[in-house]
N, C-alpha and C positions, 0 to 999 in steps of 0.2 A: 580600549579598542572600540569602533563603530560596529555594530550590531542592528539588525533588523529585530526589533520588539513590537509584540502583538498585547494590546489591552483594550478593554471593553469594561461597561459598568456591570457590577454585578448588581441584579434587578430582575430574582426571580418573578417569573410569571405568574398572575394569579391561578391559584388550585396546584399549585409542584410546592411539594411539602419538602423544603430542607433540611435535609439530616444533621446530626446533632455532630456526626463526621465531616462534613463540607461543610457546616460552619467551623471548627477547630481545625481544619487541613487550608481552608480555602480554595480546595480544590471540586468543581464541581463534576458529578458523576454522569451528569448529561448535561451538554455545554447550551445547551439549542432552549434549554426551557432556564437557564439561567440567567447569560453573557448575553447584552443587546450594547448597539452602537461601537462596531470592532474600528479598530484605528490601529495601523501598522504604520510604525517611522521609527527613521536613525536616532539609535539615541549610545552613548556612549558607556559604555560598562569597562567595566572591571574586566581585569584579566583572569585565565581561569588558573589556579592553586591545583593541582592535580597530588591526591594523595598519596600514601605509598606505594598501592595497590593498584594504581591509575597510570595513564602516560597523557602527555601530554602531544594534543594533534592539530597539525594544521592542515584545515578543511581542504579538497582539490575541487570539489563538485557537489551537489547538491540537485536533484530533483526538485520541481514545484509538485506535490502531491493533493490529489484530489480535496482533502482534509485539511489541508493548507488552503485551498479556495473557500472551503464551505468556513473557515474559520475569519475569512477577506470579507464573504460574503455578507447579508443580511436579511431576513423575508421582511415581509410588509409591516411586521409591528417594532423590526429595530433588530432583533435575538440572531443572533451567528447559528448555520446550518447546521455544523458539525455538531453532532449527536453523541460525540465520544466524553472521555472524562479528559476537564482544562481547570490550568491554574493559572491565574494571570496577576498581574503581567510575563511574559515568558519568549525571550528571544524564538523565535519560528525554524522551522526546518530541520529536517528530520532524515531522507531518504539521502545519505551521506557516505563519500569515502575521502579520507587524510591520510596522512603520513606523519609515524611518528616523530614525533623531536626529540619528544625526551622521556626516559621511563622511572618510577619509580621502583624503591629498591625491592619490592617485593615483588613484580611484576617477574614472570617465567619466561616466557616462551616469545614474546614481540623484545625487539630490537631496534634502536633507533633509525630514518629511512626507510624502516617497513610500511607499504601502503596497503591499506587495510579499509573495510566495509564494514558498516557497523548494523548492529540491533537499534532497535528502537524502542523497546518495550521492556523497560527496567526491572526488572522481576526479582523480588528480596529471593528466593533461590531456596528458602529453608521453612516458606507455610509448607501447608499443605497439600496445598496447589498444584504447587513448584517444585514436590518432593513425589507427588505422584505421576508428572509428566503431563501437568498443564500450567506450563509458566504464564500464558498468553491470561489465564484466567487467572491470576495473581490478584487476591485482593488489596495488595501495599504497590500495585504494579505503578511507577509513573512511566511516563513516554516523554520519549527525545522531543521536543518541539511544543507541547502542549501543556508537560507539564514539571518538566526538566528545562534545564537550558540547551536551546539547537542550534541548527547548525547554520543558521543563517548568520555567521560569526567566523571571524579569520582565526582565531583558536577556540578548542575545546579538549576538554578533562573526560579521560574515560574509564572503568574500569574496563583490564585486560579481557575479563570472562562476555564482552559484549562484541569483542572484535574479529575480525575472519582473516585474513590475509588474503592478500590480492595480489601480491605480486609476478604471481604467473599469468594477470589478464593482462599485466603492462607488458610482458612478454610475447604473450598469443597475438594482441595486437600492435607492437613494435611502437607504443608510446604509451609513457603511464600517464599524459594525460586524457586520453582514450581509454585507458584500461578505467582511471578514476572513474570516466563517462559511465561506461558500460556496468561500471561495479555500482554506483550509484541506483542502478536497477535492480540492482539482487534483492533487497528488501520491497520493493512492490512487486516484483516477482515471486517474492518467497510469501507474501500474501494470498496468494492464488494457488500456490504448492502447498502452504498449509491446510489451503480449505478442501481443492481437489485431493489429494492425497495423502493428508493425515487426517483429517477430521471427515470426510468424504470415505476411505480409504481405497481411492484408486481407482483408475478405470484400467481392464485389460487391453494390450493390443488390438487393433480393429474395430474398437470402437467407436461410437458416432457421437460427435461433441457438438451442443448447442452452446453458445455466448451471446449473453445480451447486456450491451454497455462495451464501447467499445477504448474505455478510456483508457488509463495505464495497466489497471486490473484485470482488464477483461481481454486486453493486450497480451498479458504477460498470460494469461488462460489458455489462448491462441498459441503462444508460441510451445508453452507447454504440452499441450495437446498433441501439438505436431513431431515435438521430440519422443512421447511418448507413443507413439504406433497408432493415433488416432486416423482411423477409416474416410473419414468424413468431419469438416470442420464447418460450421454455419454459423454466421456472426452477424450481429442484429446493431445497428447504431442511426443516429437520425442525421448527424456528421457527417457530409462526401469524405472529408477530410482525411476522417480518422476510419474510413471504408475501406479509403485505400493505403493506411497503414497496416489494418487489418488482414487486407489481402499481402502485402507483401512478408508479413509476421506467418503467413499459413493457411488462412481460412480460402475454404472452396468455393466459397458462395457468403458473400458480404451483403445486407442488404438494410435498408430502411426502413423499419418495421409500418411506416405510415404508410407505405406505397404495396403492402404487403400482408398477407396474412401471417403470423410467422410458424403458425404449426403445420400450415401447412405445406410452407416452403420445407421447414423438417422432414416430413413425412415424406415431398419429393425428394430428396435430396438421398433419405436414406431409404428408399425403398417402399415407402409404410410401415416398416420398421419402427421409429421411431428415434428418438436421443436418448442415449444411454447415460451421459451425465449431463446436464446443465445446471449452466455457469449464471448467475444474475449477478451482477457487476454493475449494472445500471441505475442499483437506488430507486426503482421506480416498480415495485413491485405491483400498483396497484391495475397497473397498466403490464405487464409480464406474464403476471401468475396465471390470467387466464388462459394466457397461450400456452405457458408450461403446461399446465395441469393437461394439453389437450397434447402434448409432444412425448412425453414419455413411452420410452420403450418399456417392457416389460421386466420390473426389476429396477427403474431407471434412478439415478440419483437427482437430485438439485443440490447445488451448493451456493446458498445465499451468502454473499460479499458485500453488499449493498448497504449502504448505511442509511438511513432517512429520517427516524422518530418515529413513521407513521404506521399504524396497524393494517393491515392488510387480509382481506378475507380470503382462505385457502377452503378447495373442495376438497375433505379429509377423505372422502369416497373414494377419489382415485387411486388416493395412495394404497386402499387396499386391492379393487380390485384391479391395478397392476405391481401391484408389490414391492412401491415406489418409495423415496424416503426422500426426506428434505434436512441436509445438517447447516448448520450456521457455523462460520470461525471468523474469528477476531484473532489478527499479528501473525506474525514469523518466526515464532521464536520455539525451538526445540520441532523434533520430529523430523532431522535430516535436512530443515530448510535450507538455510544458507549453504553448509557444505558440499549438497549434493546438487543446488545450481550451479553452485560455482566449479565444480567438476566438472558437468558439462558445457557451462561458457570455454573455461583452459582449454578441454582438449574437440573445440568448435560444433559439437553437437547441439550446442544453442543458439543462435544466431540474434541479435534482441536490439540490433546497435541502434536500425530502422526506425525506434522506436522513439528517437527523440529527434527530433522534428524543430527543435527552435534552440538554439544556444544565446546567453544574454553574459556579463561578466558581474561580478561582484558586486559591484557598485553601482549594476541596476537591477539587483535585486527584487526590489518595489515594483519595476516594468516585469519583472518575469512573473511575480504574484497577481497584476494586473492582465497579464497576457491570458494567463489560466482559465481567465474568468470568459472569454471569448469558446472556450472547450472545443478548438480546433487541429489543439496540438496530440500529437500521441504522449510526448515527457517532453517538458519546457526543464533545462537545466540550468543551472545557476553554475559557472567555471572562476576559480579563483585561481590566482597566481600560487604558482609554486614556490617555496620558503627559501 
């Protein structure tokens, strides 16, 4: 089969000390001070073998994800953005829904024709980790797309325990290839769910939500926010574009942080109140924090999504004297993610469809990875033919 493959040299940086694990795995644990001069092109693999325990799927849709650009991309000395852990060479894409074809015999609960949304973030299930209810921290973890083979590919091999079932969104919206569309979002959706309300643990009813970045992440922040009884939505992006995806996802007040102060559009917005949780989605901390730091309500969260390498200076004083916290999450996996979007996509309390803005087909794959890189889009999606 034709597949989109992503490889680069590996040619660590001077002063990044490799481990004596990413030499024996070749897989490295931050791709940005590794991997330089990325090249993505058709190249012809192998078909997938799906084990006993596995089914075999043919892909409907696909997302281009933020992480998918930073991994297209390159800074000035050659080295790829993305800052996560990659193994290469490794077919691309990741934020995916299929339909099974065929299942292995040990497989329970999916059935051939079931369309399904998948995980991305391979979690051996039985460290530590994994066994205490943080899969996403998994130190054996690979990912769909980086370091696994993804889904930029007319089949793939999966095990059952990574799959959702979707076929009540091909229902809710009277095509499953629409539903594929929309399901194709549960996973950078569940990104944002994981960080707000599991690692975060939740904002109440009435609350006031800041977003800054208003890409797919800070997106799917918005639309959450608004399902969840949020008071006040204020969303920060330098994009008209994606402003006004923004606004129609939920937000009250969309605005361009260069044309703006942004704490103190917050402070309007809520009263002088303040945000009670904010979202950083933007990768751009260096440039953010100091507005966070001056938006916080009292008690208020931050939850950094953001990916970038770079260190960033935080005023720790704030955090006490408003009693403020700041949590980090990395993935989707566990803590209600998936299930409990897709709950309320079914029975329309989520509304997200908005949110992809460019559709391309299979076979311009390469143009939809290219299109990314313009970040005008709210979700560029990749549509394959049904089986």
């Amino acid at each position: 089969m034709n597949a989109v493959v992503m490889n680069a040299e590996w040619s660590p940086r001077p002063g990044y000390e490799v481990s004596d694990r990413e030499r024996a795995t070749g897989k490295a644990r931050m791709a940005s001070q590794v991997y330089k001069k990325p090249v993505f092109r058709w190249e012809t693999v192998k078909d997938p073998s799906p084990a006993r325990d596995e089914v075999l799927l043919a892909v409907r849709a696909c997302g281009v994800c933020g992480s998918d650009t930073h991994c297209y991309e390159s800074d000035g000395e050659g080295y790829i953005l993305f800052s996560g852990p990659v193994r290469m060479p490794c077919i691309c894409g990741h934020e995916y829904t299929a339909e099974v074809l065929e299942v292995g015999p040990d497989v329970r609960f999916l059935r051939r024709g079931d369309l399904v949304a998948a995980e991305g973030m391979l979690n051996c299930g039985v460290c530590e980790a994994c066994r205490i209810g943080r899969p996403n921290q998994c130190p054996h973890l690979d990912m769909v797309g980086f370091s696994a083979p993804g889904a930029y590919a007319p089949l793939m091999a999966s095990k059952e325990r990574f799959l959702w079932k979707i076929n009540g969104l091909a229902e809710r919206y009277g095509s499953a290839q629409l539903g594929c569309e929309v399901g194709a979002l549960v996973e950078p959706i569940a990104c944002s769910y994981n960080g707000m309300f599991v690692s975060a643990g939740g904002m109440p009813p009435g609350s006031h939500l800041a977003v800054f970045g208003c890409g797919p992440i800070g997106l799917g922040a918005i639309a959450l926010g608004r399902a969840a009884g949020a008071a006040t939505i204020c969303a920060f992006e330098t994009v008209p574009e994606r402003l006004d995806v923004a606004r129609a996802l939920g937000a009250d007040v969309a605005l361009d942080p260069r044309s703006c102060r942004p704490h103190e559009a917050i402070l309007e917005l809520t009263g002088g109140w303040g945000a009670d949780m904010l979202v950083e989605a933007a990768g751009a901390a260096l440039q953010t924090m100091p507005e966070i730091e001056k938006a916080f309500a009292p008690g208020g969260k931050m939850v950094y999504l953001g990916r970038t390498g770079l260190r960033a200076p935080v005023l720790l004083d704030v955090l006490v004297s408003q009693a403020a916290s700041i949590s980090g999450a990395r993935g989707h996996v566990g803590g209600g993610c998936f299930p409990n979007i897709l709950r309320l996509l079914e029975r329309g309390r989520l509304d997200v469809a908005a949110m992809i803005t460019t559709r391309l087909p299979f076979d311009r794959a390469l143009d939809a990875l290219a299109k990314s890189t313009d970040r005008k889009d709210g979700k560029v999606m990749v549509q394959y033919p049904a089986p």
